[in-house]
C-alpha positions as CSV (number, residue, x, y, z in Angstrom):
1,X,36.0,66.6,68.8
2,X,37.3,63.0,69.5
3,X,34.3,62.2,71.3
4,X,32.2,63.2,68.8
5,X,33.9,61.5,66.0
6,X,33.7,58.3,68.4
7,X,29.7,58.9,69.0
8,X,29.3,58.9,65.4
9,X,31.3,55.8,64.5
10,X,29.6,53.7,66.9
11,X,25.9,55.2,66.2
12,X,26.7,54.2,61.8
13,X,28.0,50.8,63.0
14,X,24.7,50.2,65.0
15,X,22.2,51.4,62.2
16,X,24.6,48.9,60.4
17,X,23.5,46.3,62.5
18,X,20.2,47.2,62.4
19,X,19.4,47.4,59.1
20,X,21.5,44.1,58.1
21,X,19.0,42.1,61.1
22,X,16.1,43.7,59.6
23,X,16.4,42.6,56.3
24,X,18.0,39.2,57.6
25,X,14.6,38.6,59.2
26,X,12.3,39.9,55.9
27,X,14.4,37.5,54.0
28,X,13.6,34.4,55.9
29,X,10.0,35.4,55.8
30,X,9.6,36.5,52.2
31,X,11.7,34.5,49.2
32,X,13.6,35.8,47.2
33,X,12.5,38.5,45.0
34,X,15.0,36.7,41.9
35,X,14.1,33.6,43.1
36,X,10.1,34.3,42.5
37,X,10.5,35.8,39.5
38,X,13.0,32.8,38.1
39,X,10.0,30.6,38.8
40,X,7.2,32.4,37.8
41,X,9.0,32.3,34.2
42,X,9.7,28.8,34.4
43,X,5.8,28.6,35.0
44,X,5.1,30.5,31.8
45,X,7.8,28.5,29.5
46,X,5.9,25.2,31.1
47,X,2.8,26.2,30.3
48,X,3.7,27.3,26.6
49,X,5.3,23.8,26.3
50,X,2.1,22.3,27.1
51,X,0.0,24.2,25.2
52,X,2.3,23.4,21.8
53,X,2.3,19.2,23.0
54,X,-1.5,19.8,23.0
55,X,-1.7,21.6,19.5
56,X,1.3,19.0,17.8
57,X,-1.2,16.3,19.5
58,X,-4.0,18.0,17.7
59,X,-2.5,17.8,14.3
60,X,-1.2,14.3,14.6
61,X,-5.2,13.5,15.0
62,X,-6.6,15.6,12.3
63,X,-3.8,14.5,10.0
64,X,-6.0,12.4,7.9
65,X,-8.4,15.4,7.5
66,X,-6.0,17.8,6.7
67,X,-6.7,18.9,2.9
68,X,-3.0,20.4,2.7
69,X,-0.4,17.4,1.6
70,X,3.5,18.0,1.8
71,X,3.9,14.8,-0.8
72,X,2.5,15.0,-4.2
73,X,1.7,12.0,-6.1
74,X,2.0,11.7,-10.2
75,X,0.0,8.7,-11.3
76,X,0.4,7.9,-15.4
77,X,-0.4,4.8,-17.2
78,X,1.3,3.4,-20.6
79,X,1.9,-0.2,-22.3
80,X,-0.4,-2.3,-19.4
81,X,1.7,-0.7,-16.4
82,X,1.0,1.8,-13.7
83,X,4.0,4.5,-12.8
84,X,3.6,6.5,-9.2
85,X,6.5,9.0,-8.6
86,X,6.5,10.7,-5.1
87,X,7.9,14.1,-4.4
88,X,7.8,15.9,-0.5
89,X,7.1,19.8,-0.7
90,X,11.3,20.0,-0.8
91,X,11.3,17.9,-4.3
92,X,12.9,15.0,-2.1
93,X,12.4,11.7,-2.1
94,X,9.8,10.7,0.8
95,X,10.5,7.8,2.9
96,X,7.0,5.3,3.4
97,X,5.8,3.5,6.4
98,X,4.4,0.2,6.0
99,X,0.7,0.5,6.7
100,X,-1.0,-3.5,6.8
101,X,2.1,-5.3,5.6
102,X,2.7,-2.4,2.7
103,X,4.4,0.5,1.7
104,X,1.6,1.7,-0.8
105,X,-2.3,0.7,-1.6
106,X,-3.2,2.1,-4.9
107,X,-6.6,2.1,-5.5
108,X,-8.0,2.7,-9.4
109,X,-11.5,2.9,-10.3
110,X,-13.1,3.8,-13.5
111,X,-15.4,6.6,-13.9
112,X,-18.7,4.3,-13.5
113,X,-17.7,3.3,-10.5
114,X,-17.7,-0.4,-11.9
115,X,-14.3,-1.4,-12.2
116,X,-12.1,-1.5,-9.4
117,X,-8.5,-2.6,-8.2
118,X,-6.7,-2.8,-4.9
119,X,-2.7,-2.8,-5.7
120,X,0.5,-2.4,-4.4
121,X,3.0,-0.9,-6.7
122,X,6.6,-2.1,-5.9
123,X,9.7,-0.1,-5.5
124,X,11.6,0.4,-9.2
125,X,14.2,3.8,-8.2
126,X,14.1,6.8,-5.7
127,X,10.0,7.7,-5.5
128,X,9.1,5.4,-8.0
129,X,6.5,2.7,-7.8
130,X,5.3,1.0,-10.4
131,X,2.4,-1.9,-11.3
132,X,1.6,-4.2,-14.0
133,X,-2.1,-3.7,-14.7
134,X,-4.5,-4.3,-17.7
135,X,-6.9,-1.4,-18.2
136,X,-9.6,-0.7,-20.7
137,X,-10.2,2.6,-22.3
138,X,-11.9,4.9,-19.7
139,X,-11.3,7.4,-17.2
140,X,-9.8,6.4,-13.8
141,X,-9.6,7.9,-10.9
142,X,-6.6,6.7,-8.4
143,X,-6.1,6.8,-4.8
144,X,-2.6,7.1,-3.5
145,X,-2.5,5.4,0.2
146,X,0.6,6.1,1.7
147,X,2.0,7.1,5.3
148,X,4.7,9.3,4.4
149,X,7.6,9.7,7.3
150,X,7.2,13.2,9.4
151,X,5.0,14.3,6.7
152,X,1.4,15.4,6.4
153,X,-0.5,13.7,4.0
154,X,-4.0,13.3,2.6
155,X,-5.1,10.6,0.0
156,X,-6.8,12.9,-2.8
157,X,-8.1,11.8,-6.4
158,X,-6.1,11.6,-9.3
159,X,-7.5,11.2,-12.6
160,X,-5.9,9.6,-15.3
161,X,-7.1,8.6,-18.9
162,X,-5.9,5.1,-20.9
163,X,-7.2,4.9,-24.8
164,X,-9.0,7.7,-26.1
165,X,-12.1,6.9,-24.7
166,X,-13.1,9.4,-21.9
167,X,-16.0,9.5,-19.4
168,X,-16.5,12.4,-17.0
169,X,-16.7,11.2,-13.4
170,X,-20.1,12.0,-11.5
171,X,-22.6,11.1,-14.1
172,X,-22.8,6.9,-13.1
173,X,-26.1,7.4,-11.9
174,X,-25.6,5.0,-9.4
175,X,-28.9,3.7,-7.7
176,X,-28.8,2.6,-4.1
177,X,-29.3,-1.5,-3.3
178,X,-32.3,-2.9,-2.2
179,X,-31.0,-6.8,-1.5
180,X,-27.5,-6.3,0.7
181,X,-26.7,-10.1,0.2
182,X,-23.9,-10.4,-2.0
183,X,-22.1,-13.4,-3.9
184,X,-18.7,-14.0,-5.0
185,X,-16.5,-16.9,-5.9
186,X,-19.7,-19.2,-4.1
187,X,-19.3,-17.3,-1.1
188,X,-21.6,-15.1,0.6
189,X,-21.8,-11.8,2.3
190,X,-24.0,-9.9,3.9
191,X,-23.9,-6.4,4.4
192,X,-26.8,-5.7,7.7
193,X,-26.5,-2.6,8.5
194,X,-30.5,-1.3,9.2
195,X,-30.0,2.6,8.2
196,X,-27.2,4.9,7.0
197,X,-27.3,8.8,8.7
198,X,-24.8,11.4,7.9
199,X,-22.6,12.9,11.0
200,X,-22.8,9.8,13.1
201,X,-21.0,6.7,13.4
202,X,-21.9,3.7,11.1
203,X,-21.2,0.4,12.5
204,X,-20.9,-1.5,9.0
205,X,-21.7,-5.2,10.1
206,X,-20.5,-8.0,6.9
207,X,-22.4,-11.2,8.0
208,X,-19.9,-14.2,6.6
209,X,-22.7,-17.1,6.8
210,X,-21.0,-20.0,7.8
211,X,-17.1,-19.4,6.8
212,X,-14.5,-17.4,8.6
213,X,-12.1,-15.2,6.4
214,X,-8.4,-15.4,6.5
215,X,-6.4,-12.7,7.3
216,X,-6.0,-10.3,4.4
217,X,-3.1,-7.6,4.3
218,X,-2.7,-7.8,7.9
219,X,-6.6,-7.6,8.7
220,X,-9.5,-9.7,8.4
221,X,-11.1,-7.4,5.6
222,X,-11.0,-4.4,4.1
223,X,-13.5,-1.6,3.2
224,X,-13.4,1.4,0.9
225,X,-15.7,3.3,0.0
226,X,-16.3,6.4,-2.5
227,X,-19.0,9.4,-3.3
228,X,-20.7,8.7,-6.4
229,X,-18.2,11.3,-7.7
230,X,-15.6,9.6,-7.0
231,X,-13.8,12.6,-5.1
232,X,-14.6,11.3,-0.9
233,X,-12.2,8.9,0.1
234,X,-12.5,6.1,2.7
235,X,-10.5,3.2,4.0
236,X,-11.5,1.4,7.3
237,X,-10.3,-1.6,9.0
238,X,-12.3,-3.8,11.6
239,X,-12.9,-2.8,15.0
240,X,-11.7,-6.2,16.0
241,X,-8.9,-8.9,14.9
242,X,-11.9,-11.4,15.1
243,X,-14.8,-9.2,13.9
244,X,-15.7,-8.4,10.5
245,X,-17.5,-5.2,11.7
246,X,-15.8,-1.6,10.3
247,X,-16.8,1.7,11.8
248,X,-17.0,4.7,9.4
249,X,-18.8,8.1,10.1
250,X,-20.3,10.3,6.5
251,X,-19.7,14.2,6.5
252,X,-22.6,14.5,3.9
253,X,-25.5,12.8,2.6
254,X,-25.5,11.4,-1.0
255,X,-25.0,7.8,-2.6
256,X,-21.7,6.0,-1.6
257,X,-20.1,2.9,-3.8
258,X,-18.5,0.4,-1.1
259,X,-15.9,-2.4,-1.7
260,X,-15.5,-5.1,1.3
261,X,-12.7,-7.0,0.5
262,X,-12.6,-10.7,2.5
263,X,-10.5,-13.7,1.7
264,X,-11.9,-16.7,1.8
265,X,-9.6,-20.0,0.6
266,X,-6.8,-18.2,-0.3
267,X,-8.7,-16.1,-2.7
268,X,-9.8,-12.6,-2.0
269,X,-13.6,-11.6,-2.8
270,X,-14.2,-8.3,-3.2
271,X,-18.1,-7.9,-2.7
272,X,-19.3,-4.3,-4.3
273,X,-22.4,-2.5,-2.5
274,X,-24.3,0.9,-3.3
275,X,-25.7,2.6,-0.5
276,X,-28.1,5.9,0.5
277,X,-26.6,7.7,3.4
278,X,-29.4,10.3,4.6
């Protein structure tokens, strides 16, 4: 009975020893099964990270196309002064960038397309901005250029009325140029561009002449350009610090009003030209 009691003692503590070697040896073959499994979900958290960099990435780009605005702008007029009050989709206060040496660019024009102003409003209280401005009775349309802090934002139309003469927008009648030499203050400028196409890059080339402008609002010009509705908004720079050439691209054919805005002499020219863009 001993010895049998012995036998089986020593035969558990072999298979003991077996199966501890055996799976000694799969283990330095194979890793880890928690190991693998830790990493493939590290893989997967990686991966997701990336994917949401790439979409935040995304959005940063298309934020200028983006037709859904967390800051509303309230534009009204009264006694030869402009009043902008900002509000964020929380009804706070939202805090500006400066964009070209300013926190706002506030651009009016009247319904005809024929009067136009490039300001910026100063700072009067929390969100409000305000401009002394003299304005005959029309209909204006106003363009609220700001780069709100961690905050989409698209410039959209605002209409606004001053007297009680009012003119719808859209019926200007505007006909396209057919001499793109322009001149203002004694200075000229010419607008060479050979042909305007919709969905593809416009290379808008001003031809100075003779002068070189002086840096205006942190740039050496400045173009913006409307639909004849007065609805598409546009605001380009130059490609170059020493180049007055702007690129701009139109989503849709129609007739576009553009303002290039150079400073020559410490006086800025702001040369208006209609164009066909087919």
């Amino acid at each position: 009975m001993k010895n049998s009691i012995m036998i089986w003692a020593v035969s558990a503590i072999v298979y003991l020893g077996i199966v501890i070697a055996g799976y000694s040896v799969y283990a330095s073959i194979n890793p880890k099964s928690g190991e693998h499994n830790n990493h493939t979900t590290t893989t997967t958290e990686q991966e997701e990270e990336s994917i949401n960099h790439q979409h935040s990435h995304q959005d940063h780009e298309n934020h200028g196309a983006n037709t859904t605005s967390e800051v509303t702008p309230k534009v009204s007029y009264a006694n030869g002064e402009i009043t902008i009050e900002l509000k964020d989709k929380n009804n706070h206060v939202p805090e500006l960038e400066v964009s070209h040496e300013k926190n706002m660019h506030f651009i009016v024009v009247s319904s005809d397309l024929k009067e136009y102003h490039h300001l910026h409003p100063e700072k009067k209280g929390d969100g409000i901005y305000q401009q002394k401005v003299s304005l005959v009775g029309n209909s204006y349309k106003a363009f609220v250029d700001i780069k709100p802090k961690g905050l989409q934002y698209s410039v959209m139309p605002i209409e606004f009325h001053v007297g009680e003469t009012h003119h719808e927008h859209g019926v200007n009648e505007l006909v396209a140029d057919s001499d793109f030499t322009k001149t203002i203050n004694g200075q000229t400028v010419e607008l060479t561009t050979e042909s305007f196409e919709v969905n593809k890059e416009i290379t808008l080339n001003f031809d100075v002449k003779d002068a070189k402008p002086e840096p205006h609002l942190g740039a050496l010009g400045h173009v913006v350009v409307l639909d004849e509705d007065g609805e598409k908004y546009i605001h380009v720079h130059p490609v170059a610090d020493d180049k007055t050439v702007f690129d701009t691209q139109f989503d849709k054919p129609g007739i576009y009003k553009l303002w290039a805005e150079f400073k020559f002499g410490g006086q800025v020219n702001i040369y208006p030209f209609v164009i066909e863009v087919k």
